[in-house]
C-alpha positions as CSV (number, residue, x, y, z in Angstrom):
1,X,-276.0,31.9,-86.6
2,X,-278.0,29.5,-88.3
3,X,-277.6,25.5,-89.1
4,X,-278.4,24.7,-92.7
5,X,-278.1,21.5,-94.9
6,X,-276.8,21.9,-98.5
7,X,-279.3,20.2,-100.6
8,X,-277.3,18.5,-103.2
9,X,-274.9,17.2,-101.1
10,X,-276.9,17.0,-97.7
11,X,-274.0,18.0,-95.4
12,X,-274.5,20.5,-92.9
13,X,-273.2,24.0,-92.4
14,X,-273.6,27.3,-89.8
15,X,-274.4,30.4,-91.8
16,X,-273.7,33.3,-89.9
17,X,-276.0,36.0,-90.7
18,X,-274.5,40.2,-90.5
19,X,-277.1,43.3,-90.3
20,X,-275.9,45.9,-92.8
21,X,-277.9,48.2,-90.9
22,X,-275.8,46.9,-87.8
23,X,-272.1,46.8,-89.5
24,X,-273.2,50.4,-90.6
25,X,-274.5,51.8,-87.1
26,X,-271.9,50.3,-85.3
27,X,-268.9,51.1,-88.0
28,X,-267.3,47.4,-88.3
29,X,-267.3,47.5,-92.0
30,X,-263.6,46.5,-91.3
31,X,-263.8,44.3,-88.7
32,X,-266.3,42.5,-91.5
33,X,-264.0,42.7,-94.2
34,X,-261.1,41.4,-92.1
35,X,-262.8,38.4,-90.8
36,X,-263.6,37.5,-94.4
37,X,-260.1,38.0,-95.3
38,X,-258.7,36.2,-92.8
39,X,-261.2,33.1,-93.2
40,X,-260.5,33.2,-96.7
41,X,-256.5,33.0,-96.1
42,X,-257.1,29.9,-93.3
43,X,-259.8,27.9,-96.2
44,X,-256.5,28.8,-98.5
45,X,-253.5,27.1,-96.3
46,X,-256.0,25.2,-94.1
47,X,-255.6,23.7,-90.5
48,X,-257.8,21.4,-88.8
49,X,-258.8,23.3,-85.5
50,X,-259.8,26.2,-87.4
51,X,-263.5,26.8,-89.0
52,X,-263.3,27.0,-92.4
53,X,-265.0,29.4,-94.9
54,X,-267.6,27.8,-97.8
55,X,-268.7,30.6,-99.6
56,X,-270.3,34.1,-98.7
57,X,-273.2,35.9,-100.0
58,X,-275.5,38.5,-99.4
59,X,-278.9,40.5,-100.0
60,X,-280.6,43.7,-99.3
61,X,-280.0,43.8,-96.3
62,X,-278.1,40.8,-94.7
63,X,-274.6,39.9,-95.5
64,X,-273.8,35.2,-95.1
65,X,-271.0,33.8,-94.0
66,X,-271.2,30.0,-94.7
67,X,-268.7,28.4,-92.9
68,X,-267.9,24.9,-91.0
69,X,-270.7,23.3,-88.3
70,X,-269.2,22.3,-85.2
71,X,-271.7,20.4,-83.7
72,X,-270.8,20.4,-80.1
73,X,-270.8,24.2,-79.9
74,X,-268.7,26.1,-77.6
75,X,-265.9,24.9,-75.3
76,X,-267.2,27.1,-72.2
77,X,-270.3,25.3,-71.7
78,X,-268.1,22.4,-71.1
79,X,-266.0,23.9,-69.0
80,X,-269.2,25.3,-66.7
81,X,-271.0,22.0,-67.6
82,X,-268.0,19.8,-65.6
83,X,-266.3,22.6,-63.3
84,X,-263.0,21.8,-64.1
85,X,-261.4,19.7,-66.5
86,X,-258.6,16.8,-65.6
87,X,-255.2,16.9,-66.1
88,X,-255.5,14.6,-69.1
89,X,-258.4,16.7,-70.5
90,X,-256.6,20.2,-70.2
91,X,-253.4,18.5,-71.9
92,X,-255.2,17.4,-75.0
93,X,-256.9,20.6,-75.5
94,X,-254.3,23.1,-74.7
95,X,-252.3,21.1,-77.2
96,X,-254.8,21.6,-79.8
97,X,-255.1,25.5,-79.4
98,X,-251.4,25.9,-79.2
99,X,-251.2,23.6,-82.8
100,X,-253.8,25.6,-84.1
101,X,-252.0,29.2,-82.7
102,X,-248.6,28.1,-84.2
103,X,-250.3,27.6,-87.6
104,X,-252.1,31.1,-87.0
105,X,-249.1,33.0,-85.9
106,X,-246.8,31.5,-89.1
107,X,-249.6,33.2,-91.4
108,X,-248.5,36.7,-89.7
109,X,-252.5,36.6,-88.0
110,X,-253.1,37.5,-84.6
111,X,-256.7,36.4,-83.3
112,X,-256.8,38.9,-80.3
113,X,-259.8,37.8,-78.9
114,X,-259.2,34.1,-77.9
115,X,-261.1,32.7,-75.4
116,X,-263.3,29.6,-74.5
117,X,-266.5,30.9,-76.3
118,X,-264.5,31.3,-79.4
119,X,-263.2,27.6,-79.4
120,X,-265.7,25.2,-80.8
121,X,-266.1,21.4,-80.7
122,X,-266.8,19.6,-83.9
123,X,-268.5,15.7,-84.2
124,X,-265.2,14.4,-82.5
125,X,-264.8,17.2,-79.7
126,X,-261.8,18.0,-81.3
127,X,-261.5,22.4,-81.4
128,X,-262.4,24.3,-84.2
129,X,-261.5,28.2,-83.4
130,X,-263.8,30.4,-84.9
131,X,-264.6,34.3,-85.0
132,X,-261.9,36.7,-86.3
133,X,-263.5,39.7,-86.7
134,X,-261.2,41.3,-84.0
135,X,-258.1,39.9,-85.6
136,X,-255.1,41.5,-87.1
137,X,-253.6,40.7,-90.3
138,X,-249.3,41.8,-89.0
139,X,-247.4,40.1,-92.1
140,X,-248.0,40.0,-95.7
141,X,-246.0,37.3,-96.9
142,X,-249.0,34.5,-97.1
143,X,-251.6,37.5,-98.6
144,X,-250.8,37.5,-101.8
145,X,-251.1,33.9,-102.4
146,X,-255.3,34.5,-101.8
147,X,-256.9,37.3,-103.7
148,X,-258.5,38.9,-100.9
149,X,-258.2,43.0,-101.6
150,X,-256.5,46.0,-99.8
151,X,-255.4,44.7,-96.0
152,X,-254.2,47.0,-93.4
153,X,-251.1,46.0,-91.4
154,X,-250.4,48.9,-89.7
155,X,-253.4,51.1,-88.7
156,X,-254.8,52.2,-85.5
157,X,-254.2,49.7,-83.1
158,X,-257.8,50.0,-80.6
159,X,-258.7,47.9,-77.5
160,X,-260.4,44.6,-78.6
161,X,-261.2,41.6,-76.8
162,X,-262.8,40.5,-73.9
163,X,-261.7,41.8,-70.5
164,X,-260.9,38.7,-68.7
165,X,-258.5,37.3,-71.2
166,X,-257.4,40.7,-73.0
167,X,-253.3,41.2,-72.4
168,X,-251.6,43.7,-70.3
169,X,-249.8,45.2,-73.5
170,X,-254.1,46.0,-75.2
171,X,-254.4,48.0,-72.1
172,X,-251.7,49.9,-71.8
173,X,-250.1,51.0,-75.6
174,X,-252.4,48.5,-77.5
175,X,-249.5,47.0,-79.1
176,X,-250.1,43.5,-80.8
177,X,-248.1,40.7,-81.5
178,X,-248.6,36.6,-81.3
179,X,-247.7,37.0,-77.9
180,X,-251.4,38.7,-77.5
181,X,-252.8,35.2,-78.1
182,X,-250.0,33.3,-75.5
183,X,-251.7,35.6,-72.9
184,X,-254.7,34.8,-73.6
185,X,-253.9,30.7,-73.5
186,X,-253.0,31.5,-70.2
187,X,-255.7,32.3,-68.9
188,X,-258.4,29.3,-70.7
189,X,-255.6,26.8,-69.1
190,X,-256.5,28.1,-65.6
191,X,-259.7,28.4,-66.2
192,X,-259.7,24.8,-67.4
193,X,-258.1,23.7,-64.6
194,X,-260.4,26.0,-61.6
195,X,-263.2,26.4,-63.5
196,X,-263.3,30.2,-63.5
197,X,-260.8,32.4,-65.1
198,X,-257.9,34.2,-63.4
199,X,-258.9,37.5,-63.2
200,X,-262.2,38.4,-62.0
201,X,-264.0,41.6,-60.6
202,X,-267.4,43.2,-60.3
203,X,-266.3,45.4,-63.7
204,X,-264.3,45.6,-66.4
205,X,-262.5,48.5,-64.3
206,X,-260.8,46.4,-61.7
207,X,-260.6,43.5,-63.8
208,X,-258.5,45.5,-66.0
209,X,-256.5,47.0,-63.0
210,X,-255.8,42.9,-62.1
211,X,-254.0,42.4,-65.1
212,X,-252.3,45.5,-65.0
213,X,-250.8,44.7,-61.8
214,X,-250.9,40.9,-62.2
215,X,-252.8,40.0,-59.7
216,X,-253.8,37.1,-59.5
217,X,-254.0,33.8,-57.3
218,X,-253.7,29.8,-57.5
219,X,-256.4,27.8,-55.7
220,X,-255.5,25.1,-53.6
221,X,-254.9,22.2,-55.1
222,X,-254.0,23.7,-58.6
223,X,-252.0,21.4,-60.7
224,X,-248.1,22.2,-59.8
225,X,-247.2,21.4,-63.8
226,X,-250.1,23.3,-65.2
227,X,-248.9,26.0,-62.6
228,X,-245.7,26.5,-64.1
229,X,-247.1,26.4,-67.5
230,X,-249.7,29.5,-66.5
231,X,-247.1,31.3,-64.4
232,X,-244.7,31.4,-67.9
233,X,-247.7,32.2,-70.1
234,X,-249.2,35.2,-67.6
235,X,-246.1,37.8,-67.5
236,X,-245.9,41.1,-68.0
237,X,-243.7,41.7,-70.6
238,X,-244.7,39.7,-73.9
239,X,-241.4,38.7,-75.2
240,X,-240.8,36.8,-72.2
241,X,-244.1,34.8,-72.6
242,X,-243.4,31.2,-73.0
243,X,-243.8,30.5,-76.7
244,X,-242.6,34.2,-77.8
245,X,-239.9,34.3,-80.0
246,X,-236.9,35.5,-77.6
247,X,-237.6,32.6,-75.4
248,X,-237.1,30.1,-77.9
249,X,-240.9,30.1,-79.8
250,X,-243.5,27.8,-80.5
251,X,-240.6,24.6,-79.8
252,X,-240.2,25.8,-76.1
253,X,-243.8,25.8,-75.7
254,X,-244.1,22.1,-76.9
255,X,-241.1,21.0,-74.7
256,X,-243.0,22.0,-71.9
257,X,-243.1,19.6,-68.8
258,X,-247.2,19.1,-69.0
259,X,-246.4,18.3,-72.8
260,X,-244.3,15.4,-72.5
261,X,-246.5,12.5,-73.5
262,X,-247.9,14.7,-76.4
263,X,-247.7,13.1,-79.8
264,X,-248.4,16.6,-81.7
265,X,-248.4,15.4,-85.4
266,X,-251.3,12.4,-84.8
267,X,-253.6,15.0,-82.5
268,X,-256.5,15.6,-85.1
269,X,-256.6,11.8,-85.3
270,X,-256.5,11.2,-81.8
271,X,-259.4,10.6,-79.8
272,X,-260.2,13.1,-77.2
273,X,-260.1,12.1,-73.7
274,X,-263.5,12.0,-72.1
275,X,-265.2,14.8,-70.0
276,X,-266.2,13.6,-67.2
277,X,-266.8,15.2,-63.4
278,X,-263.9,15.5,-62.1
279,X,-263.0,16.9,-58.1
280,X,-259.5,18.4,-58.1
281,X,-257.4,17.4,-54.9
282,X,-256.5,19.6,-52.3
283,X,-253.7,20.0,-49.9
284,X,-255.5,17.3,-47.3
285,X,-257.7,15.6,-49.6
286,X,-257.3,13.5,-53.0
287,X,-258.7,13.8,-56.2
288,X,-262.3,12.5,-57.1
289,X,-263.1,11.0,-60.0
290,X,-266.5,10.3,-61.4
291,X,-267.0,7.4,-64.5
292,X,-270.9,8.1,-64.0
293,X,-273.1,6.9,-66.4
294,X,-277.0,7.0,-65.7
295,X,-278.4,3.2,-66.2
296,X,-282.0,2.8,-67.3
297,X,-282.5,0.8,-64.3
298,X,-280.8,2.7,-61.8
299,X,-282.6,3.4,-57.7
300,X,-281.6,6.8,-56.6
301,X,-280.3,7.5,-53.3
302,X,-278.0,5.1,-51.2
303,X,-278.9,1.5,-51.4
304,X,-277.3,-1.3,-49.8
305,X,-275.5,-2.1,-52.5
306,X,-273.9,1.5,-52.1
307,X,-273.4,1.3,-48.3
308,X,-271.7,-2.0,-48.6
309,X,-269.3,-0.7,-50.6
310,X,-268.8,2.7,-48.9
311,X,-268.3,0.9,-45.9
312,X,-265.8,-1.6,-47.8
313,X,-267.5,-4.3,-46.6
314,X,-267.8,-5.8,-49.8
315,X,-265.9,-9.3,-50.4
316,X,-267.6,-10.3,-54.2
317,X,-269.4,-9.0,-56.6
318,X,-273.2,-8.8,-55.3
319,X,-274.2,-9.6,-58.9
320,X,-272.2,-13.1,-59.3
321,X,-274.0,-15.9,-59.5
322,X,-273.8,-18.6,-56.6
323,X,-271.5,-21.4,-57.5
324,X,-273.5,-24.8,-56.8
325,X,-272.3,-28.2,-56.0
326,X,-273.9,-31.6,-55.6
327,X,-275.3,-32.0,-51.9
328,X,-276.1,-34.8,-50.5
329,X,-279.8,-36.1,-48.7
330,X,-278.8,-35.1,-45.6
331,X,-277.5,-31.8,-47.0
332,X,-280.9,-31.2,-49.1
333,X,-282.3,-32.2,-45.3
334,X,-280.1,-28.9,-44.1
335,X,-281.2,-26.7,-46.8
336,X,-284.8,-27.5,-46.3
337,X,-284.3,-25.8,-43.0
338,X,-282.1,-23.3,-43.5
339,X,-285.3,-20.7,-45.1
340,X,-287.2,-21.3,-41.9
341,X,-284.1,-20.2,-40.0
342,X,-283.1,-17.2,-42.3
343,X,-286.7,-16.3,-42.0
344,X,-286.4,-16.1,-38.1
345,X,-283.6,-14.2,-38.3
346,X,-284.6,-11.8,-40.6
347,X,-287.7,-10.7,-38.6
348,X,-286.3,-9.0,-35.8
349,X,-284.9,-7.1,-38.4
350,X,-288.3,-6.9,-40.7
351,X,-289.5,-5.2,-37.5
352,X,-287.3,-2.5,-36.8
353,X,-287.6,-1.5,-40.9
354,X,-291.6,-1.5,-40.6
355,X,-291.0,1.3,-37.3
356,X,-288.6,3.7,-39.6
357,X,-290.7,6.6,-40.9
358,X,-290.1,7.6,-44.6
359,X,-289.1,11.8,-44.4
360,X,-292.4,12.0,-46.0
361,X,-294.5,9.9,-43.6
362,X,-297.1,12.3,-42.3
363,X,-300.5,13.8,-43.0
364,X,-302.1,17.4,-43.4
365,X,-302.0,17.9,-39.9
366,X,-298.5,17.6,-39.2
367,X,-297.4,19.1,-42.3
368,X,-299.2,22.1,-41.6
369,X,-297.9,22.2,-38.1
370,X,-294.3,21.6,-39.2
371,X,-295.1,24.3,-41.9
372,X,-295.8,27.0,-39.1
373,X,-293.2,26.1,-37.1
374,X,-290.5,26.7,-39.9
375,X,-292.6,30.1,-41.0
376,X,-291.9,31.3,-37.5
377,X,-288.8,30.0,-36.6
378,X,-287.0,29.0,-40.0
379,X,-284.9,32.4,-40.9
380,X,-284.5,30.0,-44.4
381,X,-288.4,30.2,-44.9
382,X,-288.7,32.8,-47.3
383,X,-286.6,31.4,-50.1
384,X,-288.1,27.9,-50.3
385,X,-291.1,29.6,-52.3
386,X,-294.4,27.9,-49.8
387,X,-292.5,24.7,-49.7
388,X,-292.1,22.5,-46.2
389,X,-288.1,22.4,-45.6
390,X,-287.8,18.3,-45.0
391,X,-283.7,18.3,-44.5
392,X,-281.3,21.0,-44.5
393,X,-277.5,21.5,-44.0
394,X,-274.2,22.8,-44.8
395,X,-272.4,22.3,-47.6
396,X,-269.5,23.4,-49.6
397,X,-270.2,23.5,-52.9
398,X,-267.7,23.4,-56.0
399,X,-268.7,24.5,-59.4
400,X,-271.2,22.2,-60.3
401,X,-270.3,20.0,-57.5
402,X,-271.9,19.4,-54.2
403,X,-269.5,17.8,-51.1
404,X,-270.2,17.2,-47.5
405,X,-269.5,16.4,-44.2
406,X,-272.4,15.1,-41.8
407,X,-271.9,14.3,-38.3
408,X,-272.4,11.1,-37.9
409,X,-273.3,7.9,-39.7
410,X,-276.7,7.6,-41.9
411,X,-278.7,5.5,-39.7
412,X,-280.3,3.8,-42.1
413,X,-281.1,3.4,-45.7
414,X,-282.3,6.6,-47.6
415,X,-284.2,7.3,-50.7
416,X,-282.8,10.9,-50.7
417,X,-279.3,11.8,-52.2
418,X,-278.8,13.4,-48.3
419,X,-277.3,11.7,-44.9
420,X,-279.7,11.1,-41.7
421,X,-278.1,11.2,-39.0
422,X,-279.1,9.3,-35.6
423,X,-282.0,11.1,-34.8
424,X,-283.8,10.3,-38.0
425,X,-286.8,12.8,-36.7
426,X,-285.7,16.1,-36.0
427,X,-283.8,18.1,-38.8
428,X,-282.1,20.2,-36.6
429,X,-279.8,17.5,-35.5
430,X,-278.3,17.8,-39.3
431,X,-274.6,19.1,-38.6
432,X,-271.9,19.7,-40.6
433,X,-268.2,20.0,-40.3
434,X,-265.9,22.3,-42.2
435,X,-264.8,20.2,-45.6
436,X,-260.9,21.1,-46.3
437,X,-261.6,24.2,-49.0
438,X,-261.0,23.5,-52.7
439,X,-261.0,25.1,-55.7
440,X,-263.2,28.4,-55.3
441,X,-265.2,25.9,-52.3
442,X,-268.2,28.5,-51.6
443,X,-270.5,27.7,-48.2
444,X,-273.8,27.5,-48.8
445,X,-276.8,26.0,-46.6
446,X,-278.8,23.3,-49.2
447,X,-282.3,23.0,-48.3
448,X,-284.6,19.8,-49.2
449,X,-288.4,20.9,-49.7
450,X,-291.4,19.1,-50.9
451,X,-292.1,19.9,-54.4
452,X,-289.3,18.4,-54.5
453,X,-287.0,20.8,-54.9
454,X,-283.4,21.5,-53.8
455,X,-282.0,25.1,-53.1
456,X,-278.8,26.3,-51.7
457,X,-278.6,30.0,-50.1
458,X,-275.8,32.1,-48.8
459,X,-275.8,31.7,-45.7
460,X,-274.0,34.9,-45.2
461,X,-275.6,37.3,-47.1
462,X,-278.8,35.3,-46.8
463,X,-279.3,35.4,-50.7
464,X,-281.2,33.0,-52.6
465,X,-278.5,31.1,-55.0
466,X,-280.1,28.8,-56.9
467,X,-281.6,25.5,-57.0
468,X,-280.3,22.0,-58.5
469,X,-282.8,20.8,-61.0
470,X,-284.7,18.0,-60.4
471,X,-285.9,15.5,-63.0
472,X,-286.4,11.9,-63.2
473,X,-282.4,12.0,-64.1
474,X,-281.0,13.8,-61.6
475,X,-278.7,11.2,-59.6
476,X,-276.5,11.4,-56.4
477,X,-273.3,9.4,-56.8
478,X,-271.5,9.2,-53.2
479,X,-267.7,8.8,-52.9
480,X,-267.1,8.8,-49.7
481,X,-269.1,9.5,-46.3
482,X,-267.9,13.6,-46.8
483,X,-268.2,14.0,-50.3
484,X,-270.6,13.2,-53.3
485,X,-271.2,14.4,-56.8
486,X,-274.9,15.5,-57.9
487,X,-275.4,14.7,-61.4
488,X,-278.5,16.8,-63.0
């Protein structure tokens, strides 16, 4: 796919590019000529969540599909991007795929292969759903108002789709009906809400087997509205999927409980609610927000700004200006004196501050002996690639999102996005207590190296993970003293 820019009008469009060769080798002349069909039908009786179809043409040996930019690209990135959406969030966009399906579905089109990949974002992050070269064409009655050649309504019905969203009924008899795509909205609204969607195995096999046997589970602290809504989306039997005709169609859908404050004719005008990290709640544990935004100016690590507020010890706002008043001479006299006292209270405290070690206050000599020491002892040494492990610990990580527990409180003020705890010295007196478990919570030990670099290992399987990448924007944001967001 390729962006171009019409030169007489200067607005942009994607131009997807087919092979012949490829559509030849690979035998999707249909699939080809549907999708152009299709688009052709949706540019016809338009919608606004759905890409629309400019014009087509083709040479030697490549055939163009010019068709709408969404500029924001995909809705999975997102999704990976955040970990998990907010109520609020998920509400506005399932609403806008289940607008955009009810439009589909009333011009007898099935898409068969929806799925967060296949959802775009335009300028306004509102959806655009894109790619129907797996879709069926299962009613005639809108076809003949486009001129768009032979279809074929009832053919071989094959597998299509993609295994983690593809419907019990494609596995078993490959049937297809509008209920195909209700399945299939099941499943991004999990994954919306958990980050990951519900069925998942090391193949296709046993991910196919899941569905087949619906099996499946809710995390803990999984919305108990957006439960319900999954629960009647995910069954079985397709004319008992929430939406489906025999349970009262597209209207039943809408009336759901999660749609109540839905105002469904002013969504394409409505402005989408912002992504932003987001920490679902669990059963012992409240939701965490983040409204992070990276200042120019802003220090990393904890300040004492930061502390003051974790510790709620905060009674104004540290930025206000002093209110003055007229003094007196015998006032001025006090204030005169007052700097001389400050400063004699202040340097017990200047003292203590010039004895505390920065983590990276030592020379060659103890580097290298430290560096020994953890090649010899460290069983963590060999995936911190020649670096010197300065702080490591426990952690259960989330997605995206780091939280922790140290034993413990910080002894002092850190530069590091990571908690000392009273022996400021030794790393081995890091601890860490068991956080409760989230949504897909997965243990890992997160090590803090020179370079600087942090990297976070299974500390079961002793495998190498990944590592957080640092740059002059990556940014802890601490919510409480067991839990903090790592913004990269």
């Amino acid at each position: 796919v390729y962006l171009a820019k019409e030169i007489r009008t200067n607005k942009e469009y994607a131009i997807k590019v087919c092979y012949k060769q490829h559509i030849l080798r690979e035998k999707k002349q249909r699939a080809i000529m549907r999708e152009k069909q299709i688009l052709r039908i949706l540019s016809a009786r338009p919608h606004p969540f759905f890409i629309r179809l400019h014009s087509t043409f083709h040479d030697a040996n490549k055939l163009y599909f010019v068709v709408t930019y969404a500029k924001n690209g995909e809705l999975l990135p997102h999704i990976v991007k955040y970990g998990s959406f907010d109520a609020d969030v998920t509400r506005f966009y399932t609403a806008e795929i289940i607008s955009a399906l009810e439009h589909l579905h009333s011009l007898g089109i099935v898409h068969r292969d929806l799925k967060p990949e296949n959802i775009l974002l335009d300028e306004r992050m509102h959806i655009q759903i894109t790619d129907f070269g797996s879709a069926k064409i299962i009613s005639r009655e809108f076809c003949d108002e486009v001129d768009i050649g032979e279809i074929e309504l009832n053919g071989h019905n094959s597998f299509v789709g993609t295994a983690q969203y593809v419907s019990p009924e494609m596995l078993s008899d490959k049937s297809c009906s509008p209920s195909t795509d209700l399945w299939a909205l099941g499943c991004i609204v999990y994954q919306m809400i958990s980050g990951l969607p519900p069925f998942r195995a090391s193949n296709e096999y046993l991910t196919f087997q899941k569905i087949l046997k619906l099996k499946y589970e809710f995390p803990d602290g999984f919305n108990s509205v957006v439960r319900d809504l999954v629960e009647n989306l995910l069954v079985i039997d397709p004319n008992q999927r929430l939406g489906a005709a025999s349970r009262g169609g597209y209207p039943a859908l809408k009336g759901h409980e999660f749609f109540t404050e839905v105002r469904w004719e002013k969504l394409p005008e409505m402005e989408p609610p912002k992504m932003l990290p987001f920490l679902p709640g669990t059963s012992s544990n409240e939701e965490l927000r983040s409204h992070y935004c990276v200042p120019d100016d802003l220090e990393p690590g904890l300040d004492d700004k930061q502390m003051t507020r974790l510790l709620g010890l905060a009674f104004q706002d540290d930025d206000a200006p002093a209110v003055s008043s007229p003094t007196s001479t015998s006032q001025q006299q006090q204030q005169q004196q007052q700097p001389q006292q400050q400063q004699q209270r202040t340097q017990p405290q200047q003292r203590i501050s010039r004895t505390q070690l920065h983590i990276l206050d030592f020379g060659p000599e103890e580097h290298n002996r430290r560096f020994q020491k953890q090649a010899e002892t460290n069983p963590y040494h060999k995936f911190v690639q020649g670096n010197l492990i300065l702080k490591q610990g426990l952690v259960d990580k989330r997605k995206l999102l780091l939280l922790q527990r140290w034993c413990g409180i910080p002894a002092f003020r850190s530069s590091q996005s990571l908690h000392r705890t009273e022996n400021v010295r030794n790393p081995k007196t890091w601890r860490a207590a068991k956080m409760a478990e989230g949504l897909f919570a997965r243990r890992r030990m997160l090590l803090l190296t020179t370079g600087p670099h942090l990297y976070y290992v299974d500390p079961a399987a002793m495998v190498l993970k990944g590592e957080i990448p640092w740059s002059p924007e990556l940014r802890p944001e601490p919510k409480n003293f067991k839990t903090f967001f790592v913004h990269t």
